[in-house]
C-alpha positions in Angstrom: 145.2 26.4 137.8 142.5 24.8 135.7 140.2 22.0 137.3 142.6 20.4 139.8 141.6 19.2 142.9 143.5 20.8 145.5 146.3 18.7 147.7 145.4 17.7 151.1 147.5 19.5 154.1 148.7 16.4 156.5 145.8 14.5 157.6 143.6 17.3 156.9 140.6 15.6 154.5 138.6 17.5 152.0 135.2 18.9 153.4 133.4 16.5 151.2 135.4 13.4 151.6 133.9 10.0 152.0 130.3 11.9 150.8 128.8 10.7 147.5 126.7 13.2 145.6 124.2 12.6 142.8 124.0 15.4 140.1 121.4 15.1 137.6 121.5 17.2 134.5 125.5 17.1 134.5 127.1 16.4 131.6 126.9 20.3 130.7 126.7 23.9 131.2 125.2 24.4 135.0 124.9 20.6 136.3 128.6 19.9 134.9 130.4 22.6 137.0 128.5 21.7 139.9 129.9 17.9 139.6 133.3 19.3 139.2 132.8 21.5 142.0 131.8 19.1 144.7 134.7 16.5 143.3 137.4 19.2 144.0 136.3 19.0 148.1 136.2 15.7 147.9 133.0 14.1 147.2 132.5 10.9 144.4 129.8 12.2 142.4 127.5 10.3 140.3 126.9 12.3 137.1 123.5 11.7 135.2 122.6 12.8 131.9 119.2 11.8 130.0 121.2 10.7 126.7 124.5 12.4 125.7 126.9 9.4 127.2 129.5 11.7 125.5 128.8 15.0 127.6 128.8 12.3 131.1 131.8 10.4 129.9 133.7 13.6 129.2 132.7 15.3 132.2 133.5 11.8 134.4 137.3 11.8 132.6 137.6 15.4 133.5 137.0 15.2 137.3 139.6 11.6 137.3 142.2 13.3 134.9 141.9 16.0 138.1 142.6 13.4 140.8 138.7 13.2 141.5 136.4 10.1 142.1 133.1 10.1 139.4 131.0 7.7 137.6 128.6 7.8 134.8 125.0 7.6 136.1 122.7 7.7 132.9 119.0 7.5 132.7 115.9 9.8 132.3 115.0 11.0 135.9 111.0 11.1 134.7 111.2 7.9 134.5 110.0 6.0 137.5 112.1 3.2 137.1 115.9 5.5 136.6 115.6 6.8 140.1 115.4 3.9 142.1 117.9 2.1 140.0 120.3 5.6 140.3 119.7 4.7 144.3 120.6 1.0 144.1 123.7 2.2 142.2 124.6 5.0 144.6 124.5 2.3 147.5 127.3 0.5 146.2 129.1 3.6 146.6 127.6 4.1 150.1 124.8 5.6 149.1 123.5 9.4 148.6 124.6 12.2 150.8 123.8 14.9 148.5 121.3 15.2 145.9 121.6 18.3 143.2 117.9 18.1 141.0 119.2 20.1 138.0 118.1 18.4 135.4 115.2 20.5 133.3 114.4 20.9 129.7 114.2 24.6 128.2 111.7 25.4 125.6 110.3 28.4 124.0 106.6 27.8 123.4 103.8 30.2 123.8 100.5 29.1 126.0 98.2 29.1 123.1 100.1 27.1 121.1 101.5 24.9 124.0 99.8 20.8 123.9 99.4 19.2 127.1 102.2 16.2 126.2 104.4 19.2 125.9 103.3 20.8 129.4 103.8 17.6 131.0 107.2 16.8 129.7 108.3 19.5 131.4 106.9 18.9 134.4 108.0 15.8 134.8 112.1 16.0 133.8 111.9 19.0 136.3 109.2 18.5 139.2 108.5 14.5 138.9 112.6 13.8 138.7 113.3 15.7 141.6 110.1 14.2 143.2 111.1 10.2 142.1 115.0 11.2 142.9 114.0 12.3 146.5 111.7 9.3 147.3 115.0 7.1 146.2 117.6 8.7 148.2 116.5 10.4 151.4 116.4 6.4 152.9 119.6 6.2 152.3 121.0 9.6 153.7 118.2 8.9 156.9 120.2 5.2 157.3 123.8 6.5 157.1 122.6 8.5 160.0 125.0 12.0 159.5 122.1 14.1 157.6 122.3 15.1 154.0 121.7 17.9 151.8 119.4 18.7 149.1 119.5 21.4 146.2 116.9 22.1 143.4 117.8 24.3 140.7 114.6 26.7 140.0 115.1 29.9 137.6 114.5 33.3 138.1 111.5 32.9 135.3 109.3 32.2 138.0 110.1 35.3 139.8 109.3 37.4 137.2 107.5 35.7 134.7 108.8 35.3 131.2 106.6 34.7 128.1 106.7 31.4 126.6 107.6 29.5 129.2 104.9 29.0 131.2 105.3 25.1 131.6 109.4 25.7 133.0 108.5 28.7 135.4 105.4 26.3 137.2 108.1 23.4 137.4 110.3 25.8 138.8 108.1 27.0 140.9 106.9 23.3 142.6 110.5 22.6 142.6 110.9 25.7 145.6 107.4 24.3 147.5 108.9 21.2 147.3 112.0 22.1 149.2 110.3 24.1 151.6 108.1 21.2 152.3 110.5 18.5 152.9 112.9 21.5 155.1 110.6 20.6 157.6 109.6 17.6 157.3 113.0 16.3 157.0 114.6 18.4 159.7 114.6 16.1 162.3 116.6 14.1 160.1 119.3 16.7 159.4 118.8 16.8 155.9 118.4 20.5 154.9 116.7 20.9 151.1 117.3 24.1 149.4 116.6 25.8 146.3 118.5 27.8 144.0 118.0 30.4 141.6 120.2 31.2 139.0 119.4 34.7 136.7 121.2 34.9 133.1 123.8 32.7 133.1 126.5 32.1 130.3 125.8 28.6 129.7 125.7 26.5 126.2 121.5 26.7 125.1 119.9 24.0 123.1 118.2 24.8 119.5 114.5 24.1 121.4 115.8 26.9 124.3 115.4 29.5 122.0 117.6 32.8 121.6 119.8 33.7 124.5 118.4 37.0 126.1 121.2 39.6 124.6 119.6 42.2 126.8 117.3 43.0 129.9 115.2 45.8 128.6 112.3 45.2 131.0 114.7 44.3 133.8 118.2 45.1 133.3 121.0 43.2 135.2 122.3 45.9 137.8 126.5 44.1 137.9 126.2 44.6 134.0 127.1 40.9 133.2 125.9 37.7 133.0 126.6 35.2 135.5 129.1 32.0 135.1 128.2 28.7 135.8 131.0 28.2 138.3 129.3 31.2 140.1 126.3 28.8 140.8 128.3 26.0 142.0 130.1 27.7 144.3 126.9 28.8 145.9 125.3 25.3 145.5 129.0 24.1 147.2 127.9 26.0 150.2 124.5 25.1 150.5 125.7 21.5 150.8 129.3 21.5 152.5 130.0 22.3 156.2 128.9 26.0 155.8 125.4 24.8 155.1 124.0 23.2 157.8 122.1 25.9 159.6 120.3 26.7 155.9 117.4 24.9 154.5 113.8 25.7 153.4 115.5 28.2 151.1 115.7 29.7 147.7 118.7 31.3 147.2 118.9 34.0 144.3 122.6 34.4 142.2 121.5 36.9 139.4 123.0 39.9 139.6 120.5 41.8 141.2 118.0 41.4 138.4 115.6 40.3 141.0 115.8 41.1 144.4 113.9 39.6 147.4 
């Protein structure tokens, strides 16, 4: 059936019609099938990538070629002047009704060897994005007055520690206090925040991401398999449709039962 959006029935509108989701991170792998997820129910997403206008572009044709509603929303999210200019662009749309904080930068580096401009990098495409992202939107999804959702993309390296990656697995683990945070404080808004935790997932990895991890001797996958991104955006889907409402200062593990809560 490939990527196209499914016909309406009557009147009947998609669950995510009229909503306009931001999705950083998505011109590949993970962030990518999440912004052709929430464009098959409905939504107009606003795809960001850092610098591949390609990756966007083709990711943007894909979801119109499918009868979908995108646009190209490039910019570095650690940058303090992308997110508030991502946020005057959303409001021409109507502004922000679901924000999906995937962008991240993998790297293999060990903790002796790691500099502090390197540390920090991380930190800030990660944590600081989601941070700056969050400041920029949530006016917008308190104005429009019908709540919002929220979802950070964390990692299971934070659950179980990984070597090397030190710098990801603390992002990864603000991004989850940040969510729990702002579940309360923004509950009386209706805006639920959420985070999610992908294991091993069958995704495209950069040259600086180092080698893919062929097999879990210290804590094998139990289903045998690695996951697919699709499998993630159907659970980030959830989290922010209809379904989701009555969910929020979570983190939400999809790995196979590699780690278990």
């Amino acid at each position: 059936m490939g990527n196209e959006m499914p016909a309406r029935e009557g009147n009947l509108a998609l669950p995510l019609q009229g909503k306009v989701a931001l999705v950083t991170g998505a011109g590949r792998n993970i962030g990518r099938a999440i912004a052709l997820a929430l464009a098959r129910d409905g939504a107009t997403v606003m795809v960001n990538g850092r610098s591949d206008r390609q990756a966007v572009d083709a990711a943007v044709g894909e979801i119109a070629a499918a009868g979908g509603k995108a646009v190209a929303a490039m910019g570095d999210v650690a940058d303090p002047a992308v997110p508030s200019r991502l946020a005057a662009e959303a409001e021409k749309l109507g502004g922000v009704d679901i924000l999906v904080s995937n962008a991240g930068l993998r790297r293999q580096t060990s903790f002796l060897d790691m500099s502090f401009e390197e540390w920090r990098e991380i930190l800030s495409v990660a944590l600081d994005g989601a941070f700056l992202l969050t400041k920029a939107v949530v006016p917008q999804m308190i104005a429009k007055g019908r709540g919002g959702a929220i979802v950070a993309l964390s990692g299971i390296s934070t659950h179980v520690g990984t070597p090397n990656r030190c710098h990801v697995s603390a992002s990864k683990a603000g991004l989850e206090g940040l969510m729990r945070a702002l579940a309360v404080e923004l509950a009386p808004h209706r805006i639920t925040c959420n985070a999610l935790s992908p294991g091993a997932i069958d995704t495209v990895r950069g040259a600086s991401a180092g080698p893919a991890p062929v097999n879990r001797v210290n804590r094998p996958i139990p289903l045998k398999r690695f996951g697919t991104v699709e499998e993630i955006a159907a659970m980030v889907r959830l989290l922010v449709g209809p379904q989701g409402t009555f969910v929020t200062g979570q983190t939400i593990h999809v790995n196979g039962g590699e780690f278990l809560t």
